[in-house]
ZADO-271636 format. One record per residue (C-alpha): residue in three letters; residue number from 0; chain; x, y, z. Coordinates in steps of 0.1 Angstrom, whole numbers, always signed. Example, Ala and Ser with C-alpha at 12.3 -4.5 7.8 and 13.67 -1.06 7.14 Angstrom:
<r><type>ala</type><seq>0</seq><mol>A</mol><px>+123</px><py>-45</py><pz>+78</pz></r>
<r><type>ser</type><seq>1</seq><mol>A</mol><px>+137</px><py>-11</py><pz>+71</pz></r>
REM end
This chain:
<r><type>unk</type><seq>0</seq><mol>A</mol><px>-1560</px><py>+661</py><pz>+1807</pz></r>
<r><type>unk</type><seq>1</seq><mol>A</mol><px>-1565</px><py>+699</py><pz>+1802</pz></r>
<r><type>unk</type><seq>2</seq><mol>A</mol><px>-1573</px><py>+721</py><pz>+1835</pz></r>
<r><type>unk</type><seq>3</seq><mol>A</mol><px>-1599</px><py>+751</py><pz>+1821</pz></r>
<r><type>unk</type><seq>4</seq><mol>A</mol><px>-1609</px><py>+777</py><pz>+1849</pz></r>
<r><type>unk</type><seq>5</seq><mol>A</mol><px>-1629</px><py>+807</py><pz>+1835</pz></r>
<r><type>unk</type><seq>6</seq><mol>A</mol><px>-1618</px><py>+801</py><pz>+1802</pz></r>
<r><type>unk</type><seq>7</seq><mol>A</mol><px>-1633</px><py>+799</py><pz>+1768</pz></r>
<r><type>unk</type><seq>8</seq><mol>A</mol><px>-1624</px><py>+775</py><pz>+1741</pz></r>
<r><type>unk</type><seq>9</seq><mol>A</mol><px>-1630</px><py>+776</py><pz>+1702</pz></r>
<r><type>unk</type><seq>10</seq><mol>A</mol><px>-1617</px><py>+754</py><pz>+1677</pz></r>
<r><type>unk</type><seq>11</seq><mol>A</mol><px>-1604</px><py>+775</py><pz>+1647</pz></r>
<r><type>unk</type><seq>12</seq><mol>A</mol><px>-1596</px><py>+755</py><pz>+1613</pz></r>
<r><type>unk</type><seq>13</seq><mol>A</mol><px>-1566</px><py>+775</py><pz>+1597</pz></r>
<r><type>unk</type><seq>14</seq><mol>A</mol><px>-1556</px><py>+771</py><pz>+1559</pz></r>
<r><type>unk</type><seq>15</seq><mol>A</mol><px>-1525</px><py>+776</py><pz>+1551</pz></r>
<r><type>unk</type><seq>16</seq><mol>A</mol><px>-1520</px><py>+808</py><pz>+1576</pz></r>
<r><type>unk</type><seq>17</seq><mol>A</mol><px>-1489</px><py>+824</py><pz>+1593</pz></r>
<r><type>unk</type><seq>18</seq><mol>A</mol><px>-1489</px><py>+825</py><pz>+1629</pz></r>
<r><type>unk</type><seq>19</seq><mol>A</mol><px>-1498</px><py>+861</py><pz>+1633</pz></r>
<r><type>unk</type><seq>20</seq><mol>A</mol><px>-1524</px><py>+856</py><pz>+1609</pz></r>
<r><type>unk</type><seq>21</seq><mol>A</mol><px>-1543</px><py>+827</py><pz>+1627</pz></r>
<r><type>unk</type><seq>22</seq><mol>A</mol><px>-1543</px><py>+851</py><pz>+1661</pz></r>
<r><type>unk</type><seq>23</seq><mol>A</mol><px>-1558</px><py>+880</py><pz>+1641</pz></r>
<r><type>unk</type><seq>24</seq><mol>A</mol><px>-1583</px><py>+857</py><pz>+1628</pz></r>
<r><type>unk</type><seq>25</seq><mol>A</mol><px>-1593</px><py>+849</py><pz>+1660</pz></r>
<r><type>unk</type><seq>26</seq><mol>A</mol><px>-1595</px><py>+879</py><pz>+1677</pz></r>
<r><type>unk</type><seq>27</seq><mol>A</mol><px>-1614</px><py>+894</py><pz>+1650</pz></r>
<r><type>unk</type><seq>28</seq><mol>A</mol><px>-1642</px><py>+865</py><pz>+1649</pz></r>
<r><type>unk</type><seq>29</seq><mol>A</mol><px>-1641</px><py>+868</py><pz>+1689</pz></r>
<r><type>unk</type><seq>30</seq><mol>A</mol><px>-1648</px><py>+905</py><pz>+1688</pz></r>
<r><type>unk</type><seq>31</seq><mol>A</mol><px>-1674</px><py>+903</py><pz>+1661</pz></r>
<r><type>unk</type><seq>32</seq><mol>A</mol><px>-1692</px><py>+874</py><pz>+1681</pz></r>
<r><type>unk</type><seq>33</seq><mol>A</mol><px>-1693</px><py>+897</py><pz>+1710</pz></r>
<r><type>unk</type><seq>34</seq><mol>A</mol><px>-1670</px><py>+875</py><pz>+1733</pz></r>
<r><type>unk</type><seq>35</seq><mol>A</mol><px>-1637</px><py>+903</py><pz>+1735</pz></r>
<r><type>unk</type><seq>36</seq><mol>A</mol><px>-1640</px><py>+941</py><pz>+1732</pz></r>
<r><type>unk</type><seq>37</seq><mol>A</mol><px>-1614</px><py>+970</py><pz>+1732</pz></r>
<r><type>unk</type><seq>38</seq><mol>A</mol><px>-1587</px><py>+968</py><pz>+1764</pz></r>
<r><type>unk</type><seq>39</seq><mol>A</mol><px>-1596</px><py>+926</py><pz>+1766</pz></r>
<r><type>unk</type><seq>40</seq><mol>A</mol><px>-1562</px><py>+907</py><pz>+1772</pz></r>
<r><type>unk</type><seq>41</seq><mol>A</mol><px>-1567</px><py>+871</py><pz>+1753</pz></r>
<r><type>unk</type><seq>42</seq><mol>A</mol><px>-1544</px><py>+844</py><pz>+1753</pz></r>
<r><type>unk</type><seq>43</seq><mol>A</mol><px>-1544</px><py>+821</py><pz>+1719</pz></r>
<r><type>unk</type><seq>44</seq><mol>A</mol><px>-1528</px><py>+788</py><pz>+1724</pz></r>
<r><type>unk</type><seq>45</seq><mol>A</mol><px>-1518</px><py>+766</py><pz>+1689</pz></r>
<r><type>unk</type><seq>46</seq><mol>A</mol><px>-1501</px><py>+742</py><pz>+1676</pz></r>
<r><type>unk</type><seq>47</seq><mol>A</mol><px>-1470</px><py>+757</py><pz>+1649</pz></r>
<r><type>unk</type><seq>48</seq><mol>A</mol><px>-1470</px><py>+745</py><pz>+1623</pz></r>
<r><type>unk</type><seq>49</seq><mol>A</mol><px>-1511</px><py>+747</py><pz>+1619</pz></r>
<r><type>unk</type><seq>50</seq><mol>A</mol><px>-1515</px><py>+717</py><pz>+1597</pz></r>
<r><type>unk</type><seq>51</seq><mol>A</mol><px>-1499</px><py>+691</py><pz>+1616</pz></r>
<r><type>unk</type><seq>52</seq><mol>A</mol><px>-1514</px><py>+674</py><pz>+1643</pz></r>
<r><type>unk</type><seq>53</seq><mol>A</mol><px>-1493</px><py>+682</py><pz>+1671</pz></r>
<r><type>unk</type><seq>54</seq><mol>A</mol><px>-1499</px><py>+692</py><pz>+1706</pz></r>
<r><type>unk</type><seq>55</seq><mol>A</mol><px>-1502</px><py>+726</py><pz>+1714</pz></r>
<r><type>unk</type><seq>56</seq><mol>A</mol><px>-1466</px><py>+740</py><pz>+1710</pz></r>
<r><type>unk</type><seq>57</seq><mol>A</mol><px>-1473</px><py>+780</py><pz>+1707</pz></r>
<r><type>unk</type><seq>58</seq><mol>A</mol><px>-1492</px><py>+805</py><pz>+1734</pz></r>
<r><type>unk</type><seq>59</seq><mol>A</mol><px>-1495</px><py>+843</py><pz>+1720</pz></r>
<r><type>unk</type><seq>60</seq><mol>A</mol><px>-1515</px><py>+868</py><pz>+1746</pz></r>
<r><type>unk</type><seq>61</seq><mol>A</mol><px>-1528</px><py>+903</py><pz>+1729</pz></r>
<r><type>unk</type><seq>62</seq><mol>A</mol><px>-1548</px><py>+931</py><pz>+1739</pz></r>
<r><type>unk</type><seq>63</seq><mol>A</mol><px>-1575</px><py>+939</py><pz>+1720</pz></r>
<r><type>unk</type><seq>64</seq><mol>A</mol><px>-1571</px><py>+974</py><pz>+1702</pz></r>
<r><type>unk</type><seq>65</seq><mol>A</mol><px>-1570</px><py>+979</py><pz>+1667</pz></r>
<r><type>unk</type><seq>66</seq><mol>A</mol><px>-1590</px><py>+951</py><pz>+1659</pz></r>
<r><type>unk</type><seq>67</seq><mol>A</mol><px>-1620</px><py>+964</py><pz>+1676</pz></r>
<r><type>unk</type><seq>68</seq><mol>A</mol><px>-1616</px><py>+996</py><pz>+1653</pz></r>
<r><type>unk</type><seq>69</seq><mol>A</mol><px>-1614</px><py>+974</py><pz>+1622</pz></r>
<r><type>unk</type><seq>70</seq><mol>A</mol><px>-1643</px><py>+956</py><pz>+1635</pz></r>
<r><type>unk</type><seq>71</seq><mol>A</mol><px>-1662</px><py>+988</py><pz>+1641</pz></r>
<r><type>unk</type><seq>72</seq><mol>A</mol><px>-1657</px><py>+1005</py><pz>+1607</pz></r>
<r><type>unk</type><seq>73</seq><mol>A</mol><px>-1669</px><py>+971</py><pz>+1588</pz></r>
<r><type>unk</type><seq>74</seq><mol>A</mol><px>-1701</px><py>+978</py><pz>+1606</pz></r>
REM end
């Protein structure tokens, strides 16, 4: 049983990615959707290694910075 107050979740299907790859994935898709923007603190929870099916093992919280530049100059 998962407790979810004011939170969002997404499901994100990962091939073969590092860690660091998968959160930078997901932050990018989130600010593109329109969900994050610049100065947003998220928190990515997942499971290490990405192709198993195990329980969520990992948590990662960012800011968003950088990625909403890179987001902004693809536009």
């Amino acid at each position: 049983m998962g407790l979810l107050w004011g939170a969002r979740v997404f499901n994100y299907e990962s091939a073969n990615l590092s860690t660091e790859q998968i959160s930078h994935d997901i932050a990018k898709i989130l600010v593109q959707q329109g969900h994050l923007q610049k100065g947003d603190v998220f928190v990515t929870l997942l499971s290490v290694p990405a192709q198993q099916d195990l329980r969520t093992n990992t948590v990662k919280m960012g800011v968003i910075d950088k990625i909403a530049d890179e987001v902004a100059a693809e536009q």
